[in-house]
C-alpha positions as CSV (number, residue, x, y, z in Angstrom):
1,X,0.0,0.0,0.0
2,X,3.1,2.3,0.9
3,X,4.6,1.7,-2.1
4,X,2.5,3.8,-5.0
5,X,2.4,6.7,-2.3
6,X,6.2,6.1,-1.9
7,X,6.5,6.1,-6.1
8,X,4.4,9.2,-6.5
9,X,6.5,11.1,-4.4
10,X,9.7,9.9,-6.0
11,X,7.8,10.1,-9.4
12,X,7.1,13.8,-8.7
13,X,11.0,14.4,-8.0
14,X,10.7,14.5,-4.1
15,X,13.6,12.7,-2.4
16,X,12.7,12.3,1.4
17,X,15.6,13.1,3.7
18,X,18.0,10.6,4.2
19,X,16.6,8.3,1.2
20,X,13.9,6.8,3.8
21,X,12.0,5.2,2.6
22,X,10.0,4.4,5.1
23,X,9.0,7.3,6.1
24,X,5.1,8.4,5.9
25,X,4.0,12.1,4.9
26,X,2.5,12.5,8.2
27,X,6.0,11.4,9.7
28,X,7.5,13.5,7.0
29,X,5.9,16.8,7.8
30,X,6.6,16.1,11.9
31,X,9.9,16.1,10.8
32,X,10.1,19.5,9.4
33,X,7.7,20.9,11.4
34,X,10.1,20.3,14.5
35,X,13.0,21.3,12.8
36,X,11.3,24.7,11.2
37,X,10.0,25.1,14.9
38,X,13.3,24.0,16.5
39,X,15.2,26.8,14.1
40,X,12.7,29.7,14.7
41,X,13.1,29.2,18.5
42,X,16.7,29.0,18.4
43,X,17.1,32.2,15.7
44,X,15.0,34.3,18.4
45,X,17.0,32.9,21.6
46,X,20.0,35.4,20.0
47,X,18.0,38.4,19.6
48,X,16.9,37.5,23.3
49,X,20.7,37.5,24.5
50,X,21.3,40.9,22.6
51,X,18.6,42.9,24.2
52,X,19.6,40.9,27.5
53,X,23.5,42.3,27.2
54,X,22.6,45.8,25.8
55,X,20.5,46.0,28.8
56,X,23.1,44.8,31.2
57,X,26.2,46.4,30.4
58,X,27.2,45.9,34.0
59,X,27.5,42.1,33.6
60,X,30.9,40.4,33.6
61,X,32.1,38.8,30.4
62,X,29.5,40.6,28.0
63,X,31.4,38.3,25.3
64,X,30.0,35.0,26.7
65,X,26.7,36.0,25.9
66,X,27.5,36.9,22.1
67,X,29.4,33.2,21.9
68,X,26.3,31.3,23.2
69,X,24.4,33.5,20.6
70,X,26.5,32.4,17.9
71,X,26.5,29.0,18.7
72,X,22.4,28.7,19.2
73,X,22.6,30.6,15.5
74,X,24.9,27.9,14.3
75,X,22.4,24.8,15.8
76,X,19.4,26.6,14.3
77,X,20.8,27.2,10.9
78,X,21.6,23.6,11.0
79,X,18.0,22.6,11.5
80,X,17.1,24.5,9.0
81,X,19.1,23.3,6.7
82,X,18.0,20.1,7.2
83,X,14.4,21.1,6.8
84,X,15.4,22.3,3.2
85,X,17.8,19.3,2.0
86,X,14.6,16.9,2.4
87,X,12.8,18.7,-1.0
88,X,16.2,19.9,-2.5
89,X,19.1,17.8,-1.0
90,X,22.6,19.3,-0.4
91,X,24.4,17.6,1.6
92,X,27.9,19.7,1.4
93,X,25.8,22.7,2.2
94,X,24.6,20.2,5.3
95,X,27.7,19.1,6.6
96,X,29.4,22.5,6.0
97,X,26.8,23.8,8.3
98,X,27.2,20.9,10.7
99,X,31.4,21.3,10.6
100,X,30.7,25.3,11.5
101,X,28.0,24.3,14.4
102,X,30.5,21.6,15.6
103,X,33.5,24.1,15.4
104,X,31.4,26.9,17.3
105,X,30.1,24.1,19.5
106,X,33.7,23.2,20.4
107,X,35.0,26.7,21.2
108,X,31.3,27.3,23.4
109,X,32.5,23.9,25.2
110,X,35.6,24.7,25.7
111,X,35.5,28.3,27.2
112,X,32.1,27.0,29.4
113,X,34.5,24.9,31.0
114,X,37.5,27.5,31.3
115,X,34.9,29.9,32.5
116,X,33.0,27.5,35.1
117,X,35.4,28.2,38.3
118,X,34.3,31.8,37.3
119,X,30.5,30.8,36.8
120,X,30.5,28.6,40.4
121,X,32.0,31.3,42.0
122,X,29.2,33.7,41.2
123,X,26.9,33.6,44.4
124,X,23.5,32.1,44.0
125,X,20.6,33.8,45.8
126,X,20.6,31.6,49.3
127,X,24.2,33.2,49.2
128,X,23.1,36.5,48.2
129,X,20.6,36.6,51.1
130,X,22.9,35.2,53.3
131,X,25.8,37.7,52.1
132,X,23.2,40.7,52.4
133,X,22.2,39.5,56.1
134,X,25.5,39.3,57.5
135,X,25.7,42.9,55.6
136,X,22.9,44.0,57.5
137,X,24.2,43.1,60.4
138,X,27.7,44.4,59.7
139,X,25.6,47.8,59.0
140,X,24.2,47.5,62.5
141,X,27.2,47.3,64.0
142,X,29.1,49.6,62.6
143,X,26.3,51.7,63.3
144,X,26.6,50.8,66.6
145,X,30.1,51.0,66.8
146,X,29.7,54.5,65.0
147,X,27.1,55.8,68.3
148,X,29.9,54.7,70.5
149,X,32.5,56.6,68.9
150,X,29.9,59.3,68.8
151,X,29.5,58.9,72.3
152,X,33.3,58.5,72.9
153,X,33.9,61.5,70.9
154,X,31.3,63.5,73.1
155,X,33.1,62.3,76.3
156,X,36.4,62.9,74.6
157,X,35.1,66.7,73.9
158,X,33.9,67.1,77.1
159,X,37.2,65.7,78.8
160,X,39.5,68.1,76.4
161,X,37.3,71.2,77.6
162,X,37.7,70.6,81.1
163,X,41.2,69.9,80.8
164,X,41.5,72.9,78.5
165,X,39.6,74.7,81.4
166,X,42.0,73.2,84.0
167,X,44.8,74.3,81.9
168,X,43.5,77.6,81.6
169,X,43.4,77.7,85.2
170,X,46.8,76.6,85.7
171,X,48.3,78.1,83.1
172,X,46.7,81.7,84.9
173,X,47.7,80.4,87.9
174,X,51.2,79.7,86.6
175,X,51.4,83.8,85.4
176,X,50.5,84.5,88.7
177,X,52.9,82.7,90.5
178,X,55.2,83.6,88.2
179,X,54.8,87.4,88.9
180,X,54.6,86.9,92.5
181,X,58.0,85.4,92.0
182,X,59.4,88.7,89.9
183,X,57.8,90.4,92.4
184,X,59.6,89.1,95.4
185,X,62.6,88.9,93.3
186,X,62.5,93.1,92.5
187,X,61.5,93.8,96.1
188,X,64.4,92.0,97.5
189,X,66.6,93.7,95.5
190,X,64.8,96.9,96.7
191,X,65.4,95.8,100.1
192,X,69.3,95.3,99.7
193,X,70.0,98.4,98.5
194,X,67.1,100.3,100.8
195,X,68.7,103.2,102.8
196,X,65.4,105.0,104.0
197,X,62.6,103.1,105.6
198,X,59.7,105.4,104.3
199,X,61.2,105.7,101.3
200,X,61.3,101.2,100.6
201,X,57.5,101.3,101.8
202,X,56.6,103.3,99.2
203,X,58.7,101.3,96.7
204,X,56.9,97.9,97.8
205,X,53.6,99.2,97.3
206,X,54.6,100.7,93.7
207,X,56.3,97.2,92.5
208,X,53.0,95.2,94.1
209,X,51.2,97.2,91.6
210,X,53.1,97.3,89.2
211,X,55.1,94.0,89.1
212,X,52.7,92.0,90.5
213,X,49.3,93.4,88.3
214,X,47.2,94.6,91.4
215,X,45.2,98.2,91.7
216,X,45.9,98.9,95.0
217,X,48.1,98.5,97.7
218,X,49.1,99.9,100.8
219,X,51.3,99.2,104.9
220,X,50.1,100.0,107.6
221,X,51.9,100.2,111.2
222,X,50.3,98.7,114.3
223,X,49.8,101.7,116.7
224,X,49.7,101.2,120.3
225,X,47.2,103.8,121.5
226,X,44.0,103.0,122.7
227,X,42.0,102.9,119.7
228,X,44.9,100.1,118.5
229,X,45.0,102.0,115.4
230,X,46.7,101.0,112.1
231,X,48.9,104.4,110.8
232,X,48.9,104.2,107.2
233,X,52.6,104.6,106.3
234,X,52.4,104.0,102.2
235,X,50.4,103.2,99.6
236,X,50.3,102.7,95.4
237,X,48.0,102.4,93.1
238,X,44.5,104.7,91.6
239,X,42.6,104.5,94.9
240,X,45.0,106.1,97.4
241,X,42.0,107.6,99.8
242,X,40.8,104.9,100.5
243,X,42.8,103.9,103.6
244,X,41.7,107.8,104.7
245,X,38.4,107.3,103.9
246,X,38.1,103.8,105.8
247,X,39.9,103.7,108.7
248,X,40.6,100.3,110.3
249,X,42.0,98.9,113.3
250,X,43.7,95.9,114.6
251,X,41.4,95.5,118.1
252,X,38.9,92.6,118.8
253,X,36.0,95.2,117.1
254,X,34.0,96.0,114.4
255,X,36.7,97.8,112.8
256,X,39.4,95.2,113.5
257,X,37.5,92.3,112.2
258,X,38.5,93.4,108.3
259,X,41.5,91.4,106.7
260,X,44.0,94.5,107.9
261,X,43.1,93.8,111.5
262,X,42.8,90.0,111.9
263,X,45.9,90.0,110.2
264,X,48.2,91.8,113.0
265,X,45.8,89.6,115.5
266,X,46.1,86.1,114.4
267,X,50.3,86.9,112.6
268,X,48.5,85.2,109.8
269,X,47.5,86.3,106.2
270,X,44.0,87.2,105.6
271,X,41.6,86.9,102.9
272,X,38.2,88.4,101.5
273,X,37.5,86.1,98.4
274,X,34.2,88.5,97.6
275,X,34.1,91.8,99.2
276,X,30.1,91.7,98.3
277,X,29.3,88.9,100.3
278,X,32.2,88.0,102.9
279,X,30.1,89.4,106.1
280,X,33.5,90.6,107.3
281,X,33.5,93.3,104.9
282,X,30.0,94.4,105.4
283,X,31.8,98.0,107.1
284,X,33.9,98.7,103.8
285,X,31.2,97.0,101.3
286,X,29.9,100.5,100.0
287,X,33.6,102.0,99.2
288,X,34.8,98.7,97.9
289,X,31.8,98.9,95.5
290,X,32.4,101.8,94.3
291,X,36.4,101.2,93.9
292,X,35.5,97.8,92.6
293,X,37.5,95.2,94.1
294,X,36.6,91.8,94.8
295,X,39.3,90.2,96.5
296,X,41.0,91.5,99.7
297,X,44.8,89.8,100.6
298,X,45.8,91.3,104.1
299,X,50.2,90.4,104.9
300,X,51.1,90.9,108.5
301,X,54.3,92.3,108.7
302,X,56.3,90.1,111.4
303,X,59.8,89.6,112.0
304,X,61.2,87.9,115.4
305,X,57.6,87.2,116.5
306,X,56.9,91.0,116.7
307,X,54.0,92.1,114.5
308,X,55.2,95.6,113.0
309,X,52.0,95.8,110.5
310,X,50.5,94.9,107.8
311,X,50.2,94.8,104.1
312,X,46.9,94.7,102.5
313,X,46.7,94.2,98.7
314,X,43.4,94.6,96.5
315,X,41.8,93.4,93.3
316,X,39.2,93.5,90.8
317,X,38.8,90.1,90.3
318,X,37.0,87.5,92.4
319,X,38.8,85.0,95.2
320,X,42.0,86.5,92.9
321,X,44.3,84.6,95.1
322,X,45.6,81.6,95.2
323,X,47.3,79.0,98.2
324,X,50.5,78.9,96.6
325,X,50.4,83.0,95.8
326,X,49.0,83.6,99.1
327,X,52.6,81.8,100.8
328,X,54.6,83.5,98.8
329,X,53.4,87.0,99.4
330,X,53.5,86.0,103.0
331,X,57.3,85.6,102.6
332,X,57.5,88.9,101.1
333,X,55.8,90.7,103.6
334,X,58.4,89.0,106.2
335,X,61.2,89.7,104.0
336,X,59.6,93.5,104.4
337,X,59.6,93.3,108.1
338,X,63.1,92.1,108.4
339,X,64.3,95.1,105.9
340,X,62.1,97.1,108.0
341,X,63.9,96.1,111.5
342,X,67.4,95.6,109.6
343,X,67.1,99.9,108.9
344,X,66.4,100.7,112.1
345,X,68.9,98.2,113.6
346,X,71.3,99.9,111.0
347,X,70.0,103.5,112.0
348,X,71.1,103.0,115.4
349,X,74.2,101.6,114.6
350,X,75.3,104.4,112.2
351,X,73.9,107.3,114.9
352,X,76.1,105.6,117.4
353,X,79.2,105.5,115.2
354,X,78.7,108.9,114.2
355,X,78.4,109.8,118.1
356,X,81.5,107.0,119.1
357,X,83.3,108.6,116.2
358,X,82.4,112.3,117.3
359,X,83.5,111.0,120.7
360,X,87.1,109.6,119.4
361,X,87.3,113.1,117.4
362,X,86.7,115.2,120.3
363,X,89.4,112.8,121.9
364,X,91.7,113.3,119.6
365,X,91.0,117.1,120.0
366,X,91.5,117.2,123.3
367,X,95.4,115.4,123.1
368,X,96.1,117.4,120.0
369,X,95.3,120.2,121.9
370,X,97.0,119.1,124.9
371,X,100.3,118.4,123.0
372,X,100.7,122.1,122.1
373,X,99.9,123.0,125.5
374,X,103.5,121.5,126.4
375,X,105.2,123.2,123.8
376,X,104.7,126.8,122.7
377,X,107.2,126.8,119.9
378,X,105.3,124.1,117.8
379,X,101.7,125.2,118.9
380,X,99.7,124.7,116.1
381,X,102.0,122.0,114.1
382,X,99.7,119.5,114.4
383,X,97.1,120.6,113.0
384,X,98.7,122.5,109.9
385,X,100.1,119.3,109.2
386,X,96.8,117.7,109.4
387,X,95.4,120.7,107.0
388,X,98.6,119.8,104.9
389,X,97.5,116.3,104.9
390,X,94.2,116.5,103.9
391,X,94.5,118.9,101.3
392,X,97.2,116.5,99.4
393,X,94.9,113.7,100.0
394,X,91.8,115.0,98.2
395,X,94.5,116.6,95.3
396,X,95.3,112.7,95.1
397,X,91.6,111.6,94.5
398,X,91.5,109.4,97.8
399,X,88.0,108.5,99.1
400,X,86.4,110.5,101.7
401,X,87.0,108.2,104.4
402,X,90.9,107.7,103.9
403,X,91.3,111.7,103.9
404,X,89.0,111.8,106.9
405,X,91.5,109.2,108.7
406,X,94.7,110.5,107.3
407,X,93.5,113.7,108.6
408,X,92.8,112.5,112.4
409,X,96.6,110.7,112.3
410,X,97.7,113.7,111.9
411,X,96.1,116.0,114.5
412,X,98.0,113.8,116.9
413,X,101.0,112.0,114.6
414,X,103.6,113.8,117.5
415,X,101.2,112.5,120.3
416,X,104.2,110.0,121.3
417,X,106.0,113.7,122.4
418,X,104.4,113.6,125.5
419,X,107.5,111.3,127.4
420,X,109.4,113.5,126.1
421,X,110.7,116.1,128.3
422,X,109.8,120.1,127.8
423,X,113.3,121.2,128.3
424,X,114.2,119.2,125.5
425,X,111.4,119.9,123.3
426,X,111.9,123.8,124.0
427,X,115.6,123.8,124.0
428,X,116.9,126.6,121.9
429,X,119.9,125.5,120.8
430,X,121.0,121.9,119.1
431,X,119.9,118.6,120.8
432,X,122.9,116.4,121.9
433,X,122.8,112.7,120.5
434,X,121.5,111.2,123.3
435,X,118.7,113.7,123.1
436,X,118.1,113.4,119.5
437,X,117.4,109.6,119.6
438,X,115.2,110.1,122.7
439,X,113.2,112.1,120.5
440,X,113.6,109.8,118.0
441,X,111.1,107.7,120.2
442,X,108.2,110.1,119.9
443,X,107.0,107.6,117.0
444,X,107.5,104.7,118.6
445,X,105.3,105.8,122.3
446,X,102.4,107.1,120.0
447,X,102.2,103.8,118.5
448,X,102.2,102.0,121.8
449,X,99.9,104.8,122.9
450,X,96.7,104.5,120.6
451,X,98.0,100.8,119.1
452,X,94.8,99.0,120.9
453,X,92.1,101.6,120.5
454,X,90.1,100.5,117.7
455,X,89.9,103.4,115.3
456,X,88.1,102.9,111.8
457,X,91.4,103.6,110.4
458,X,94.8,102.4,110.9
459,X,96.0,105.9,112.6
460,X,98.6,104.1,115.4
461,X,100.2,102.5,112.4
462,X,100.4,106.0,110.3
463,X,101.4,107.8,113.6
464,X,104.2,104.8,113.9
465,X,105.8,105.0,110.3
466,X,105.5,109.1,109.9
467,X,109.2,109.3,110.5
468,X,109.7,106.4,107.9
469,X,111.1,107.0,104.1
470,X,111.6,105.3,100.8
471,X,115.6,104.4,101.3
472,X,115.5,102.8,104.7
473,X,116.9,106.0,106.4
474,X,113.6,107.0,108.5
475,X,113.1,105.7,112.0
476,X,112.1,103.9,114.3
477,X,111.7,100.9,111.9
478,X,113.7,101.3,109.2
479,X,111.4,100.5,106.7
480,X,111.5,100.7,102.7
481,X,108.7,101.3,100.1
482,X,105.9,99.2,100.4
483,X,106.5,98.4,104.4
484,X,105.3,102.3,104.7
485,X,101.3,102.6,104.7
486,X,100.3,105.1,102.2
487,X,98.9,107.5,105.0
488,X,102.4,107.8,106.5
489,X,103.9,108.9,103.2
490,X,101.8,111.7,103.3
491,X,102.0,112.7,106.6
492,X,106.1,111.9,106.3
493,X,105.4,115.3,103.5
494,X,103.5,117.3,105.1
495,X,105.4,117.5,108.7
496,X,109.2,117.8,106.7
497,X,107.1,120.7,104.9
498,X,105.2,122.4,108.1
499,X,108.2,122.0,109.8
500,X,110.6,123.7,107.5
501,X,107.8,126.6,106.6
502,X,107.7,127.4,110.5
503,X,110.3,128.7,113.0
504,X,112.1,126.1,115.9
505,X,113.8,126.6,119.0
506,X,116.8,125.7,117.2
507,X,116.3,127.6,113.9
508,X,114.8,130.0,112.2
509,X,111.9,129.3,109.8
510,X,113.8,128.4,105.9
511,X,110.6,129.3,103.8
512,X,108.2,127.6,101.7
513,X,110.8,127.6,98.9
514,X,112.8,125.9,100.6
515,X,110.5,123.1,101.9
516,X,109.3,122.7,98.6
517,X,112.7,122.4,97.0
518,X,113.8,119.8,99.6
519,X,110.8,117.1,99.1
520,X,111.4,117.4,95.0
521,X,115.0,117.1,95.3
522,X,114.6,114.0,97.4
523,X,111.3,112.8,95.8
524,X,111.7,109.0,95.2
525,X,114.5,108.4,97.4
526,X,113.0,109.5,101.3
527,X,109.4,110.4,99.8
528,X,106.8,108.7,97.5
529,X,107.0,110.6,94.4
530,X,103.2,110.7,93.6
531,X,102.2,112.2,97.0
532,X,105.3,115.4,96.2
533,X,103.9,115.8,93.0
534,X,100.2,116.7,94.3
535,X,102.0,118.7,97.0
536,X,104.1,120.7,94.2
537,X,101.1,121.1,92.2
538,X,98.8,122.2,95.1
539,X,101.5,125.2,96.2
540,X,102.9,126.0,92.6
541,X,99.5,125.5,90.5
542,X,96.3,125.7,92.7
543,X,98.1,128.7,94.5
544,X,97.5,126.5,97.9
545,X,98.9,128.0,101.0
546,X,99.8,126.8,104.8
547,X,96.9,127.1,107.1
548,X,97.6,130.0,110.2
C-alpha cells in the first residue's frame, strides 16, 4: 500500500531526507515541522541575548553571551538546513553547516568549561541573602560602633574642655605665681640696697602694683594707742584715699574684724574672696563697690615674733588669690619686716658710730690740743700738718674716708712727744745725740699709745711709720717702700714741709721755697713721688697756702 504513495513522491522528483523510505507524509511533515520550529526558536534565543546584554552592560564577560548567541545561530541554521535538504538535498551545504555548528560548539565547550570556576563562584541567591544578612548586620554594628564613637567623641570633647579649662586655670595660675616670684625677686633687690625706711614702703607698694598686676596696695603700722590704730605709712595704686576714707584697726572690734586687722591679731594672712558677700566686709562693702574690688589679701608684717604691721593688697577680680600665691606673698611681707627692722637696727648703729666717732674726734682734739699745751714753739703744728694732709689727699683723689682718717693721724702723729721732756722739746739750741734719739722715740710711744684703741682707720700704724722713708733711712723701723702705709707717706710730707715753713727753737723758719725744693730734690728716694707731685702742684698750680 506504501509503495505507489512512496512512487508518486519519487515520481514527482521529491527525495525524502536521508533516502527513507520508510517514512510516511504524516511522519515526514513532523519532521520539518520540528526542525522549522526547533530553528525559529533558536534564531530568536540570540536576539533575546542581545537585548539581554545591551541592557546589562554591568554584567561580567558581555562576550560569553555573544558566543552562546552564535553558537544557538549555528544549531538553528543547521536545523534548517536540514528542513530544506529533504525537498532539494545538499548535503555539502549540510555538513558544512554541521562542521561550522560543531567548530562553534567546540569553542562554546571549551570556554564554558574555562569559565565555570568563574561561573561557580558567582553567588547564588541563598548566598546573596545570606551575604546581604551578614551585611545588614555588619551595618548595625558599625552603626553601633559609630554611636559609641559618637558617644566616645562626646566624652572625649567634654574631657579636652575641662582639661583645657583646668589648663587655663593653671596656666593663669602659673602667670601669677610667676609674677609673685618677679615680684619678690625686684623687692628683694629693693630691700638690699634700701637706705630709708619710708622711702622702701613706698617702693613695695609701687612694685606690688606694678610688678605683680594689682590696683591697690598699701602698709600699715600697728599703733599702740587706745583705739589700736593701724597708721597708714604707704600706699600705690589709683585709689589712694581709700585707707583715709576707711579707717581700720587691729582690736577685737568692728573695725578690727576686716582682713587689715585680723591680720596683725592672728600673725597670719587674711583673705576676703568677695568683698560683696564676705560678712567681714560688710563695714567697707559701700567703698569697695564703688572702687570695685573683689578680692581682699591682708600680709602681717612680722619679724622675730613681733607684729610691725600689715600689708593689704586689692583686686578686681574675684577669690583672685591663690594658696600657693597667698605663701609666697607672705614671705614677702616678712622679708619687708626684716628690711624694715634691719634699717632701724642699721639706723642705730650708724647714729652711734657717728656719736663714738664724734667722741674719738673730740678725743683726739683734746690730746692734740694738749700736746701744744706742752710746747709753745710748735703750737699749732699738728694741726697744719693735718690741714697739709688732707688737702694732698683729696689733690690725690682718695676716698672720703681715707682723707678723713689720714687727717685725724695727723692732729696727733707727735702724740708720742708727751715722754718727752719740755726742756728738751723747748731747747733753743742743738739737741745732743742722746737727746736726739730720745726724740727719735716720739714715734715709737704714739704707736704703743693709741695701738689698741680700735679706730676705723689704721692711725697708730700712720702715727708709727710718719718718720719712715723710701731708702730705709727713716726711723724707728727702718722700713722701705711698700713696708710704709700710704697714709704715712703723706703725713712723712707734710710735717718735713710744716716744719721747714715754720720757726724752731733751734732755727729759724727756711721758707716755703725751701721746703718745697727739699721734698722734689729728694722725691723718690725719702718720699713717694706721687704724693710730692700733688704737694708741688697744690703750692705751685692751685696757688694752695699753709693754714695760720
Amino acid at each position: 500500500m506504501l509503495a505507489p504513495e512512496i512512487h508518486g513522491t519519487m515520481t514527482s522528483g521529491f527525495m525524502p531526507h536521508g533516502y527513507c523510505f520508510l517514512w510516511t507524509p504524516s511522519l515526514l511533515w513532523t519532521y520539518v515541522a520540528s526542525d522549522t520550529l526547533i530553528a525559529a526558536s533558536y534564531y530568536s534565543i540570540p536576539f533575546t541575548l542581545w537585548y539581554f546584554v545591551r541592557k546589562r552592560k554591568d554584567l561580567p564577560l558581555r562576550w560569553v553571551f555573544s558566543l552562546f548567541g552564535a553558537f544557538v545561530l549555528a544549531c538553528g541554521s543547521t536545523h534548517l538546513l536540514a528542513v530544506f535538504n529533504i525537498w532539494q538535498a545538499d548535503y555539502w551545504a549540510d555538513a558544512s553547516m554541521k562542521a561550522l555548528t560543531a567548530v562553534i560548539s567546540a569553542i562554546s565547550a571549551v570556554v564554558l568549561w574555562r569559565i565555570m570556576p568563574y561561573a561557580l563562584s558567582i553567588p547564588t541567591r541563598t548566598d546573596l541573602e545570606q551575604m546581604n544578612q551578614k551585611l545588614r548586620k555588619e551595618v548595625a554594628r558599625r552603626i553601633e560602633v559609630e554611636n559609641e564613637l559618637v558617644l566616645a567623641n562626646r566624652l572625649l570633647e567634654e574631657r579636652v574642655s575641662e582639661r583645657t579649662l583646668e589648663l587655663v586655670r593653671s596656666n593663669h595660675d602659673l602667670k601669677r605665681v610667676n609674677r609673685a616670684l618677679e615680684t619678690i625677686s625686684v623687692c628683694n633687690e629693693t630691700l638690699i640696697h634700701a637706705t630709708d625706711e619710708t622711702q622702701l614702703l613706698r617702693d613695695m607698694c609701687q612694685i606690688i602694683i606694678q610688678n605683680a598686676g594689682y590696683q591697690f596696695a598699701w602698709v600699715g603700722y600697728k599703733a599702740l594707742d587706745e583705739a589700736k590704730s593701724i597708721r597708714p605709712m604707704a600706699h600705690a595704686g589709683n585709689e589712694s584715699l581709700y585707707v583715709e576714707r576707711d579707717p581700720v584697726s587691729w582690736g577685737d572690734d568692728e573695725r578690727g574684724r576686716g582682713p587689715s586687722g585680723m591680720a596683725i591679731r592672728t600673725q597670719r594672712p587674711a583673705v576676703i574672696k568677695n568683698t560683696l558677700t564676705d560678712p567681714a566686709y560688710a563695714l567697707w562693702r559701700i567703698h569697695a563697690q564703688q572702687l570695685g574690688y573683689l578680692s581682699v589679701l591682708a600680709l602681717p608684717l612680722v619679724s622675730f615674733h613681733q607684729v610691725l604691721g600689715v600689708m593689704t593688697i586689692y583686686s578686681r577680680q574675684e577669690d583672685d588669690f591663690s594658696e600657693t600665691e597667698i605663701d609666697l606673698l607672705d614671705q614677702l611681707s616678712k622679708d619687708l619686716a626684716f628690711g624694715i627692722v634691719s634699717l632701724r637696727t642699721r639706723l642705730l648703729q650708724e647714729q652711734s658710730s657717728e656719736r663714738l666717732l664724734e667722741s674719738l674726734e673730740g678725743t683726739i682734739s683734746a690730746m692734740s690740743a694738749t700736746m701744744e699745751m706742752r710746747d709753745r714753739y710748735t703750737s699749732g703744728h699738728q694741726q697744719r700738718v693735718a690741714g697739709i694732709s688732707r688737702t694732698i689727699a683729696e689733690e690725690m683723689g682718695l676716698t672720703a674716708d681715707e682723707i678723713h682718717g689720714i687727717y685725724l693721724a695727723a692732729q696727733i702723729h707727735d702724740i708720742g712727744k708727751i715722754h718727752i721732756p719740755a726742756e728738751i722739746l723747748t731747747k733753743p739750741g742743738r739737741l745732743s745725740e742722746l737727746e736726739y734719739s730720745l726724740v727719735k722715740t716720739h714715734p715709737q710711744i704714739g704707736f704703743d699709745i693709741l695701738k689698741n684703741i680700735k679706730f676705723p682707720w689704721p692711725i697708730a700704724r700712720m702715727i708709727h711709720q710718719h718718720h719712715e722713708r723710701l731708702d730705709g733711712s727713716g726711723y724707728p723701723l727702718g722700713l722701705k717702700n711698700q713696708e710704709i702705709c700710704f697714709g704715712a707717706k703723706i703725713i712723712a710730707v707734710a710735717d718735713v714741709l710744716e716744719a721747714m715753713y715754720s720757726h724752731r727753737p733751734y732755727r729759724p723758719a727756711l721758707g716755703l721755697d725751701a721746703a718745697l725744693e727739699e721734698i722734689r730734690q729728694y722725691s723718690g728716694i725719702r718720699y713717694e713721688p706721687a704724693v710730692v707731685e700733688a704737694c708741688l702742684r697744690l703750692f705751685r698750680e692751685r696757688g694752695y697756702n699753709i693754714p695760720t
